[in-house]
Backbone as a ProteinNet text record, in pm:
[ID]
protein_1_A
[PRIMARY]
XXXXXXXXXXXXXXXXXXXXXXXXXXXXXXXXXXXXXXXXXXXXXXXXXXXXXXXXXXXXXXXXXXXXXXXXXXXXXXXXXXXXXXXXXXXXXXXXXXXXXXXXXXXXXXXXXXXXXXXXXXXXXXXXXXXXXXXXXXXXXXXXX
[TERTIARY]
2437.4	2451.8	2395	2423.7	2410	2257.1	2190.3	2101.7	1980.5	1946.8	1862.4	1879.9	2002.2	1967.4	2051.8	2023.7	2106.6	2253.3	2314.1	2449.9	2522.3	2560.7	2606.7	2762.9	2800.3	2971.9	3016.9	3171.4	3213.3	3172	3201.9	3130.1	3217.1	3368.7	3465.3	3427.8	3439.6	3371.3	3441.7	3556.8	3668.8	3649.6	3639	3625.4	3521.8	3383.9	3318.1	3298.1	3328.7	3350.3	3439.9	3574.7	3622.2	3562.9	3498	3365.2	3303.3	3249.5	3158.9	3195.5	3306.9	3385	3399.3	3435	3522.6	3328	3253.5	3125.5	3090.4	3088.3	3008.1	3068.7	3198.5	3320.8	3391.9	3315.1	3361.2	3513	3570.6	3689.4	3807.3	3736.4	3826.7	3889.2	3809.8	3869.8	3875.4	3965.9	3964.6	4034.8	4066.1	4125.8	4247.6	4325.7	4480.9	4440.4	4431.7	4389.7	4510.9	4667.3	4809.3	4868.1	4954	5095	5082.7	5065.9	5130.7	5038.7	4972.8	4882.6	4719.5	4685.2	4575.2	4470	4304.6	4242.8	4110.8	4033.8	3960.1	3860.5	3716.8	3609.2	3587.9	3494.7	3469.6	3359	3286	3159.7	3118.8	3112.3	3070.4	2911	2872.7	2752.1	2773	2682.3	2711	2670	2771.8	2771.1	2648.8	2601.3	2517.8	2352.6	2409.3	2295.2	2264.6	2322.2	2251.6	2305.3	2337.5	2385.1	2485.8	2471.7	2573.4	2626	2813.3	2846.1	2964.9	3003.5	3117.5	3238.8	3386.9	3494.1	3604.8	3701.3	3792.4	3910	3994.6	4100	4237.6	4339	4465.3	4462.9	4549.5	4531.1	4647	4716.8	4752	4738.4	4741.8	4704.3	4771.8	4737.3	4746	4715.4	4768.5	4749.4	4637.3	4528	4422.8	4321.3	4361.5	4228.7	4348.8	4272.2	4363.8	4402.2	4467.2	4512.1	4536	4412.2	4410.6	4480.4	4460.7	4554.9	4427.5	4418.6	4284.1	4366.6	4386.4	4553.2	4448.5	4344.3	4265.6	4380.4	4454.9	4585.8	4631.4	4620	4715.7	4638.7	4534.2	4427.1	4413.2	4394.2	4390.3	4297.9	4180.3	4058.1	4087.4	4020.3	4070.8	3937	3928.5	3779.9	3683.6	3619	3459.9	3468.8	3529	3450.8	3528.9	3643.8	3735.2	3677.6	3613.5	3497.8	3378.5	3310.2	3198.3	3265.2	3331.6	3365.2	3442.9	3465.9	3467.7	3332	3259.7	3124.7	3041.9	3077.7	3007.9	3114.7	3198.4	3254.1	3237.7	3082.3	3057.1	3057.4	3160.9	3187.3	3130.1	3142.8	3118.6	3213	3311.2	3443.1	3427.4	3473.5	3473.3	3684.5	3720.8	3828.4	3818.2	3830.2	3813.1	3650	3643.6	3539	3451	3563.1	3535.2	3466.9	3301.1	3290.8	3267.3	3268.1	3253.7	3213.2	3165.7	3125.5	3228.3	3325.6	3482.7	3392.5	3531.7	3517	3611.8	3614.2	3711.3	3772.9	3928	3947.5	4048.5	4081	4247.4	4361	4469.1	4550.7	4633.7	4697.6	4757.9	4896.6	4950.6	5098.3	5181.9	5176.4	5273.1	5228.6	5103.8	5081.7	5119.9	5084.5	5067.5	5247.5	5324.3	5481.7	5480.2	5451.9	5515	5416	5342	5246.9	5283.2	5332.3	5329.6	5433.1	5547.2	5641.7	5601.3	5485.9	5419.6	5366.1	5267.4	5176.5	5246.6	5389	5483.5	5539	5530.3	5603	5548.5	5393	5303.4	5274.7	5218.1	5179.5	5291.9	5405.3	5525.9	5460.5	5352.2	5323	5231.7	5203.6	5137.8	5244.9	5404.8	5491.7	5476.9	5456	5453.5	5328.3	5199.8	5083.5	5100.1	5196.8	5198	5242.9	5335.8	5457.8	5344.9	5291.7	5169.8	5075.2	5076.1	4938.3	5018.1	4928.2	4975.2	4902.3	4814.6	4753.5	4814.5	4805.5	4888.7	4757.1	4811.9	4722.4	4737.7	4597.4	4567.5	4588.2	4615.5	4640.4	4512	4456.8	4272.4	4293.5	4278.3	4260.4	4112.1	4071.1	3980	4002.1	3906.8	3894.6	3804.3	3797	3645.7	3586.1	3502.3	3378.9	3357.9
-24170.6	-24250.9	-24178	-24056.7	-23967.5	-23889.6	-23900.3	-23789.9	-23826.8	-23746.1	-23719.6	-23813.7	-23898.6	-24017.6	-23918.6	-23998.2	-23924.8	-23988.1	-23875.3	-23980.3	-23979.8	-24053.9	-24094.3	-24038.3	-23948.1	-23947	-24006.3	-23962.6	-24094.9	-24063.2	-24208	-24190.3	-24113.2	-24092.7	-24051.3	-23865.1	-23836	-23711.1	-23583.9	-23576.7	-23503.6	-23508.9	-23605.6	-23646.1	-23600.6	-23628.8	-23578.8	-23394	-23339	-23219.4	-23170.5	-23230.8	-23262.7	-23239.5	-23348.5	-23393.2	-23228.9	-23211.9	-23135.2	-23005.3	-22941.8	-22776.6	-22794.6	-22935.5	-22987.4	-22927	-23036.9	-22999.7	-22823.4	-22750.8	-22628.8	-22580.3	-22598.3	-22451	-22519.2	-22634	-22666.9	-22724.5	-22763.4	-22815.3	-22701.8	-22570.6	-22466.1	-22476.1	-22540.2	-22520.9	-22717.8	-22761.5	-22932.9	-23029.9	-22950.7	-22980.5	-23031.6	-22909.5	-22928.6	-22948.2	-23076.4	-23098.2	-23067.2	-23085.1	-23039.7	-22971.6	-22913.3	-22856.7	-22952.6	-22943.3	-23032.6	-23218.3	-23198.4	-23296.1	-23295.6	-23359.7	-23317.9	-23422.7	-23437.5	-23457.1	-23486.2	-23585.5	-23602.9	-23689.4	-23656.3	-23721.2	-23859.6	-23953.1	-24093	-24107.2	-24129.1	-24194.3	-24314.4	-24424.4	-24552.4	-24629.5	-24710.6	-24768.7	-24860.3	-24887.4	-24991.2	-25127.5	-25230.5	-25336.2	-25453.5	-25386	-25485	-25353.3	-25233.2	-25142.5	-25109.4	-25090.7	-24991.9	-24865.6	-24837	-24652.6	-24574.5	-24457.1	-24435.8	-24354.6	-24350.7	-24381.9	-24298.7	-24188.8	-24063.1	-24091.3	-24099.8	-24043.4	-23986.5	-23880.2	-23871.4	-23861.6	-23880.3	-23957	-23902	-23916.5	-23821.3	-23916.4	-23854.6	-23899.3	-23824.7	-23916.1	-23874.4	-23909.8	-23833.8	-23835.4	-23922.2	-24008.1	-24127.8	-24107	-24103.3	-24063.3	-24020.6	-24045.5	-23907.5	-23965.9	-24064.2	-24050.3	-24052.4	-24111.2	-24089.6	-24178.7	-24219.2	-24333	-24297.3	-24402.4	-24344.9	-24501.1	-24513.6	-24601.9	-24646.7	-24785.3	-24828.2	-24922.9	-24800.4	-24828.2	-24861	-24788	-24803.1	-24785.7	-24709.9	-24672.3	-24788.8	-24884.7	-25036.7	-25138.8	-25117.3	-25176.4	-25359.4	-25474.6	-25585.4	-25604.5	-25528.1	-25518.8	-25426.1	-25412.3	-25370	-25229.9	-25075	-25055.2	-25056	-25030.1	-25092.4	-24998.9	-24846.8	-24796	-24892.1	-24945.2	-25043.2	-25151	-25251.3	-25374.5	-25317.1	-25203	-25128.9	-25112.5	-25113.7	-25036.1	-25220.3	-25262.6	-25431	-25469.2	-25440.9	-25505.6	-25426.6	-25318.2	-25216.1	-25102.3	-25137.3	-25022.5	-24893.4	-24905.8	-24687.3	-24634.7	-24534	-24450.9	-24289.5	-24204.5	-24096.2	-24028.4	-23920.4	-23896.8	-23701.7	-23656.5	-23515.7	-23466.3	-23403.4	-23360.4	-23168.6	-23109.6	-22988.4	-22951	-22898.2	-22868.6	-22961.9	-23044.3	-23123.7	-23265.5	-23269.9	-23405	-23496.4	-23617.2	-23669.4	-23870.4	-23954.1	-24040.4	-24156	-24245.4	-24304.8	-24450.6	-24487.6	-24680.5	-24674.1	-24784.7	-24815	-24975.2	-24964.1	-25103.7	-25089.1	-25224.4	-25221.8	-25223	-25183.4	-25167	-25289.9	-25323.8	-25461.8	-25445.4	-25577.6	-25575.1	-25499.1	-25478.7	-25394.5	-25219.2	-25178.2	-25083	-25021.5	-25127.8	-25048.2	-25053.3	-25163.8	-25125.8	-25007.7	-24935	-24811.5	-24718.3	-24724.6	-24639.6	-24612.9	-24700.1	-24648.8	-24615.8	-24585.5	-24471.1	-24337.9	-24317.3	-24162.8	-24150.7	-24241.1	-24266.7	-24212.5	-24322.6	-24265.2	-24119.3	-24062	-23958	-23837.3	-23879.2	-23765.7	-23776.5	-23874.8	-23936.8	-24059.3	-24079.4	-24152.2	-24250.8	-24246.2	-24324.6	-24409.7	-24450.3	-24529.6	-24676.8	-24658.5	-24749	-24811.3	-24714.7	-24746.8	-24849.9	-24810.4	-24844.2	-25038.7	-25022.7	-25154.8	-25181	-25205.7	-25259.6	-25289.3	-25268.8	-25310.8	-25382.5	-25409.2	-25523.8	-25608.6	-25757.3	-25849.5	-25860.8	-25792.5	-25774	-25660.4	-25717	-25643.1	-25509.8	-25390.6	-25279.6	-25269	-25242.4	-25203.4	-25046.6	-25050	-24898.4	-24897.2	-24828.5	-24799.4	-24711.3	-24745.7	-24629.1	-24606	-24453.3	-24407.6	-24368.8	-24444.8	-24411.5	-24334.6	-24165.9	-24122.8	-24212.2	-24204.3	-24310.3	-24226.9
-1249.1	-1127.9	-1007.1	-1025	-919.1	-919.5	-1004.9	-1062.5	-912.7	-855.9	-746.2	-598.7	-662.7	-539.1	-378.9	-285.3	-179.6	-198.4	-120.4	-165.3	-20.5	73	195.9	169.2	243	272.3	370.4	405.7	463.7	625.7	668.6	812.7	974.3	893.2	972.2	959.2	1074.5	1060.9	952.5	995.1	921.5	762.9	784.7	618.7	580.3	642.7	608.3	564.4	690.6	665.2	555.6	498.4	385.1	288.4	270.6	181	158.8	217.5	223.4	176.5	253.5	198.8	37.6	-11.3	-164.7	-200.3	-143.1	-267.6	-258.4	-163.6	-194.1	-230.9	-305.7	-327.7	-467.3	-486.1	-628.1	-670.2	-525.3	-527.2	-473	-450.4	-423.5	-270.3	-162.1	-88.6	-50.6	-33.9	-56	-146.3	-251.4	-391.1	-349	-270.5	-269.5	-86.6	-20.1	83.7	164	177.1	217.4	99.4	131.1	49.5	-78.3	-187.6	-255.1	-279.2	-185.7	-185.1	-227.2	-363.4	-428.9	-386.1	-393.3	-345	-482.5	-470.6	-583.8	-477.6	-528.7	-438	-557.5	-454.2	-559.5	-492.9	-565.2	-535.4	-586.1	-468.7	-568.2	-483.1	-547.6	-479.6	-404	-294.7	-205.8	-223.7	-247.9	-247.3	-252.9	-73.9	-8.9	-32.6	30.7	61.6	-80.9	-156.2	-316	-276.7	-203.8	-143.7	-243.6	-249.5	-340.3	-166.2	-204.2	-107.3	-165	-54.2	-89.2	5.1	-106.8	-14.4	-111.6	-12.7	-39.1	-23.6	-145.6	-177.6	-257.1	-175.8	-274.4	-394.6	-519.9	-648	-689.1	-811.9	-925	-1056	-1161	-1281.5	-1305.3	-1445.3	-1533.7	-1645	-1711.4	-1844.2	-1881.5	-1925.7	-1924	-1814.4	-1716.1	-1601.8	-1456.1	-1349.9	-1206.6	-1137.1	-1059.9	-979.4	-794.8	-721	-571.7	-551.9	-433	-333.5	-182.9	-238.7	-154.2	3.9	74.5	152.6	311.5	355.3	427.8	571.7	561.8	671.1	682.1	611.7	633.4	726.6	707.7	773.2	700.1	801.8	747.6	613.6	617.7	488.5	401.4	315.2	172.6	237.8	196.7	217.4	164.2	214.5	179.2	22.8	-43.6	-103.7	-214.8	-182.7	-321.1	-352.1	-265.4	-265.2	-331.1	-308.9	-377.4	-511.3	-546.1	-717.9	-796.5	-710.8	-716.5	-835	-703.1	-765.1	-873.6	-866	-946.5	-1056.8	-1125.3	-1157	-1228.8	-1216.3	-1274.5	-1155.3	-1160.9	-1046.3	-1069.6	-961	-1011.5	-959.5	-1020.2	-984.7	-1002.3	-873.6	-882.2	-837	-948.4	-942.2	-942	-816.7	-834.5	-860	-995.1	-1035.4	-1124.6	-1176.3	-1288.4	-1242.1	-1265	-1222.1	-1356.4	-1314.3	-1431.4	-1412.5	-1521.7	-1436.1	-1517.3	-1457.6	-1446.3	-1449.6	-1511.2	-1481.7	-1427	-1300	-1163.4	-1193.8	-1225.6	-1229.7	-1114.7	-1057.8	-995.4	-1119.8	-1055.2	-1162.8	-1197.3	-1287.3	-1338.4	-1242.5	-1231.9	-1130.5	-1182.8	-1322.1	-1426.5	-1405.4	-1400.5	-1352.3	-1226.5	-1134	-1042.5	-976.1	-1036.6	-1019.4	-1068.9	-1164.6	-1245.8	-1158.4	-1087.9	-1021.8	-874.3	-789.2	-653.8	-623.8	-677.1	-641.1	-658.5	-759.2	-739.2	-659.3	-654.3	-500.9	-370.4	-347.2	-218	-227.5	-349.8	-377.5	-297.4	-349.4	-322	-180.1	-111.9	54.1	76.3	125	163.3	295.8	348	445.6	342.5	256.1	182.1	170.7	184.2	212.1	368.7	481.4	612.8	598.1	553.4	552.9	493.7	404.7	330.6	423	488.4	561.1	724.7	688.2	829.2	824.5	670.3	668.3	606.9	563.7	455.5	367.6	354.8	196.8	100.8	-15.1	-122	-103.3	-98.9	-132.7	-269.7	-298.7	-458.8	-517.8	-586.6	-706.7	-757.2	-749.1	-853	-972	-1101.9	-1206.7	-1238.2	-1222.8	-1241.2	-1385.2	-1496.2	-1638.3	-1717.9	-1682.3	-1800.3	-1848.9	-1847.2	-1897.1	-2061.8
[MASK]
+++++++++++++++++++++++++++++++++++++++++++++++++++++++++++++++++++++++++++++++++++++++++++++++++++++++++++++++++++++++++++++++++++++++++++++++++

């Protein structure tokens, strides 16, 4: 997916810089982004542009792949990189060191009940975040391809 193309990170600067410490250090410095709070990059293509298109995202494991939270701070729209993996689901997924290239589904109502109490566990404003919009936020499982 990735092989020579450019790849756009995100447009919020922080993040970007984020972005950026995670790629040259192989996840060493970015990985564990807070205390206790882990961090996995996604790369998906753009929708409308073709772009392959970088962000990142706390996560927890799922049985052998990961589950982020397309929460957009509780924003009325879903974001753009969850609509991108909508339309396209080969992702390219860097955990730490380990990259690797994922199929992106949303998670089933049954999933993602058994899923976002870890979610709150790990980041607890992911409840505030719901409680501010009226769209159901989605659970994403990232699946090794």
């Amino acid at each position: 997916m990735t092989t020579g193309e450019r790849v756009l990170d995100s447009p919020t600067n922080w993040v970007a810089e984020h972005i950026n410490r995670y790629v040259e250090t192989d996840g060493a410095d970015g990985h564990e982004w807070r205390p206790g709070v882990f961090t996995l990059l996604l790369t998906t293509r753009g929708r409308r542009s073709g772009a392959l298109r970088r962000t990142a995202l706390i996560y927890a494991r799922s049985g052998d792949g990961y589950a982020v939270v397309a929460s957009q701070g509780g924003a009325p729209q879903h974001p753009a990189w969850y609509l991108n993996l909508l339309a396209e689901p080969q992702v390219e997924v860097q955990v730490g060191a380990d990259r690797f290239t994922a199929r992106a589904r949303p998670a089933t109502p049954e999933e993602k009940a058994r899923l976002w109490p870890t979610m709150t566990a790990i980041w607890p404003a992911y409840d505030d975040y719901q409680a501010k919009t009226d769209r159901d936020i989605p659970v994403v499982l990232l699946e090794r391809a």
